[in-house]
N, C-alpha and C positions, 0 to 999 in steps of 0.2 A: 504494500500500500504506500501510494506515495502521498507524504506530508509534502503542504501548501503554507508560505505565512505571510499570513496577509498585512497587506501593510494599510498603515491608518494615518493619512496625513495632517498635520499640521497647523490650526490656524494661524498662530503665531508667526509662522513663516515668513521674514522682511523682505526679500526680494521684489516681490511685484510692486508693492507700495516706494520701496529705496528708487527700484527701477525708472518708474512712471515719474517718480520728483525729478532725478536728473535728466532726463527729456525733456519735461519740458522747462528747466532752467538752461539749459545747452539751448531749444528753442528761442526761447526771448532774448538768452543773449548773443546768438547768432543772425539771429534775422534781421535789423538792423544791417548787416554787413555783407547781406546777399540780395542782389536785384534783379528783375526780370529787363532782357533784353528781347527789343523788336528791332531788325535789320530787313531791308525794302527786300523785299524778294525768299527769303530765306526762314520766315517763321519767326517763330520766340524761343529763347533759351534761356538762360541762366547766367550769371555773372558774380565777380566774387569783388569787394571795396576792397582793393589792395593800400591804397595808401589815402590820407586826410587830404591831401590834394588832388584827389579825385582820377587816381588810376585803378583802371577795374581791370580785372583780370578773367578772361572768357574762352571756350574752343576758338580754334580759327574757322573751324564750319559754321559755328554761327552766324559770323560777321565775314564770311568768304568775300563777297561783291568789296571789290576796292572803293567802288563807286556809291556803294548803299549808303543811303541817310538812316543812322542808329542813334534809336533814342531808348536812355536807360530808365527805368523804374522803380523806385525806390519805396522804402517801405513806409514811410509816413506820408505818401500819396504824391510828391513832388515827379514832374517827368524831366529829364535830361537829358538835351544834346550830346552827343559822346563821338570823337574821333578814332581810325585804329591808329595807334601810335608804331606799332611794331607786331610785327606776325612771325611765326615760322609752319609752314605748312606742315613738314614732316613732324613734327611734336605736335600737332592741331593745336597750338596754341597763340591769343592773342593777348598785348594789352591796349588797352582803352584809355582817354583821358576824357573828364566830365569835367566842367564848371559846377560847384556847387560848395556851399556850407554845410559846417556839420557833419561831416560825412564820416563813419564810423569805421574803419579797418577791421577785418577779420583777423582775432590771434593767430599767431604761427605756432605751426606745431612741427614734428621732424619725423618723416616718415621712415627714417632709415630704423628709429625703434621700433617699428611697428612689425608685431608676431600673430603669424598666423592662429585664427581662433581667438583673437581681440573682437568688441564690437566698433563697428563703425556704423558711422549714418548720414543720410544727405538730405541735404535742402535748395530745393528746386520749386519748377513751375511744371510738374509734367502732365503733358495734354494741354497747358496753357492757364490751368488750377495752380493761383498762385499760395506759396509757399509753404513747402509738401514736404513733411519732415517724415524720414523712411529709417529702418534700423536693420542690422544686419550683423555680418561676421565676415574676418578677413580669409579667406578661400586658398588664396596660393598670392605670392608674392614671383615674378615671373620677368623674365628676360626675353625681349623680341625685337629681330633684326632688321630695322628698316632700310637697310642700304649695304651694299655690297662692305663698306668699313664702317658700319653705323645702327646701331644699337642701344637699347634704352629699358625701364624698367619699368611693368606696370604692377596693379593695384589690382588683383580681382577678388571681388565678394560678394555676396548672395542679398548686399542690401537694395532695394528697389526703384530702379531707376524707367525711365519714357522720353521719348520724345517731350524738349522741353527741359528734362533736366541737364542737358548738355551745357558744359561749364560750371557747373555749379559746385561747392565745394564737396568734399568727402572730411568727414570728421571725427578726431577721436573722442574717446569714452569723456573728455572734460570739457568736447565743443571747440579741440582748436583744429587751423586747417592741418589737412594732414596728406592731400591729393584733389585733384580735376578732374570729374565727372566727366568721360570720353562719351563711352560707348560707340567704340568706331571698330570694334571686334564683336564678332556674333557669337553665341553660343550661348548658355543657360546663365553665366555670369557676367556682371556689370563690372567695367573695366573702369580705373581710374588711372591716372597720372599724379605720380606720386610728388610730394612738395619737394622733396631734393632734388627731381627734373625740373621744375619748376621755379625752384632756386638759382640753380648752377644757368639756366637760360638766361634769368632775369638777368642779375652779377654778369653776364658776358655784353649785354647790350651798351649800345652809345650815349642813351638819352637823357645820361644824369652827368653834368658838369660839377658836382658837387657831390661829394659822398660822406653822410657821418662814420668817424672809426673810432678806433681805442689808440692809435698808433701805435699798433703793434706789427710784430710781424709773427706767424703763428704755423705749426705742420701737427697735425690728425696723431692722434697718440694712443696707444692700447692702454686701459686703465687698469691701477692692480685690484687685486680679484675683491678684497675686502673693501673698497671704495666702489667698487661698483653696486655691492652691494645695500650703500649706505645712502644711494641715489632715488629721488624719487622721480620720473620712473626710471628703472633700470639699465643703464646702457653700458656699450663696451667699449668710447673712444671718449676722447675729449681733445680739445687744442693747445698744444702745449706753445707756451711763448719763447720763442729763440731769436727775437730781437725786437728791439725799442727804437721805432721812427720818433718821437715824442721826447724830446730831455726836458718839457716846460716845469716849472715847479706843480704846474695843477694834476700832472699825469704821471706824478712820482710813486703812484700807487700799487703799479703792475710791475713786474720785477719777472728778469727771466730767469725761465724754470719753474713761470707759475703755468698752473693750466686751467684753460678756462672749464667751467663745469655748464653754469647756469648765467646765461643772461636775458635781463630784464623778466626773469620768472622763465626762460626756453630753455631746454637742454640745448648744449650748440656742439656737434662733435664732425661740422664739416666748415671750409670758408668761408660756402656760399650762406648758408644757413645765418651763419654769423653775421653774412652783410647786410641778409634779408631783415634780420631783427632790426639793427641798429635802420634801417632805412625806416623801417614803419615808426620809428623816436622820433623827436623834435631835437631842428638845431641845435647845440650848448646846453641842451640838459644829460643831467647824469642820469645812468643807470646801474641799478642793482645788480649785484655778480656772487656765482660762488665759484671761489678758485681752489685748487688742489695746492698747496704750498709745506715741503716739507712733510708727504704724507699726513696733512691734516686739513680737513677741509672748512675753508671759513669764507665768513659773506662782505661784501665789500660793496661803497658806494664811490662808481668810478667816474670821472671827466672824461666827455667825450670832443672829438675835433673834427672841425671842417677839412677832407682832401678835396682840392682843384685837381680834375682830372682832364686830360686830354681831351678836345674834341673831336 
């Protein structure tokens, strides 16, 4: 005879009630920072406020027509004019520039920590229903060759995407960006474009004559195993400092041989990540830091500086 034992669940159980809170606070305070775009010919999409001066960041299929009048959408009802500033086709990605106040940036987040079996979620228009928050889990994290010397890494996961969500952000379990909602590969999973593609593109472009830094000079470093541990979240690089552009008294702070950990509240364990943060700041203000120093790690409020760059 075979013995059965039944199981008797729980009301106490916090999950659903914990769950259902942080959604919809990742909603309210994401939405603000994601907008619906319309381009002449092409439908509506999605768009993510990359910076307070009003660069948004979108596929490049949305805004494909060189020629198309795009106007952005924003969440407190205001419509915007918006330019492409810079496209690359092969990544489908563009950015945008709008006139406007107020305008809220999406947190950065760093996708290179991101483990499969994490949840993630997005915020879109799909079908043209605006502001559609979807949940999900990350699938496979994956390598695909667009070019005979040319290759890139995407995002696939089982959270909910449509025509309409295109461009639109992908997000982690705390609401910050973490990839760009594609969907430009078929099959059961929703593809995104991870924020370190999207980083390392940004960082390469022409159209900032002005760049906030730390003036430093900084290379990708393996962290030891007990400091990794002591990170929230978890990671396995950090940037270690091996030179100072900066001798002024206000930037006597950072010392080589420190490594950065955390800035402005980001984990930072790549360049581009690093320049991404520091560009969503303001001019001459400082930001918060944890740095690895001497095997002990402590928090730091550092001066930041204008670099004139090439045009």
């Amino acid at each position: 005879m075979t013995q059965t034992t039944e199981y008797t669940p729980t009301s106490s159980f916090p999950l659903p009630d914990a769950f259902s809170a942080a959604l919809t606070g990742i909603f309210e305070r994401v939405r603000p920072s994601v907008v619906q775009i319309h381009a002449e010919g092409r439908g509506g999409g999605t768009g993510i406020i990359w910076h307070e001066d009003g660069r948004i960041l979108t596929n490049n299929h949305v805004v494909a027509r060189d020629d198309a009048r795009v106007q952005v959408l924003l969440s407190d009802g205001r419509t915007l004019t918006a330019r492409v500033l810079q496209r690359n086709r092969q990544l489908d990605l563009a950015l945008l520039k709008a006139d406007g106040a107020d305008l809220q940036p999406l947190p950065a987040g760093d996708s290179t920590q991101l483990r499969v079996g994490e949840w993630v979620f997005a915020l879109g228009h799909p079908w043209g229903q605006r502001w559609v928050l979807t949940a999900g889990i990350v699938s496979t994290i994956s390598t695909v060759k667009l070019a005979e010397n040319a290759s890139t890494r995407y995002i696939k996961s089982d959270v909910g995407l449509a025509p309409g969500n295109s461009g639109g952000p992908l997000l982690d379990a705390d609401g910050n960006f973490i990839g760009i909602n594609a969907m430009i590969f078929g099959g059961d999973l929703s593809v995104s474009i991870p924020s370190e593609v999207v980083n390392r593109w940004l960082a390469e472009l022409p159209q900032n004559k002005r760049r906030i830094s730390l003036g430093v000079e900084i290379q990708a470093v393996d962290l030891p195993t007990n400091v990794r541990q002591e990170l929230t979240p978890v990671r396995e690089k950090g940037l270690l400092i091996v030179g100072l552009r900066a001798r002024q008294e206000q930037f006597k702070d950072l010392l080589i041989g420190d490594t950065l950990l955390d800035v402005a509240s980001k984990p930072v364990s790549d360049a581009a990540t690093l320049r991404n943060i520091l560009a969503q700041g303001k001019e001459d203000a400082p930001v918060d830091m944890k740095i690895l120093r001497g095997g002990t790690v402590i928090s730091l409020v550092v001066a930041t500086q204008i670099t004139e760059l090439a045009a």
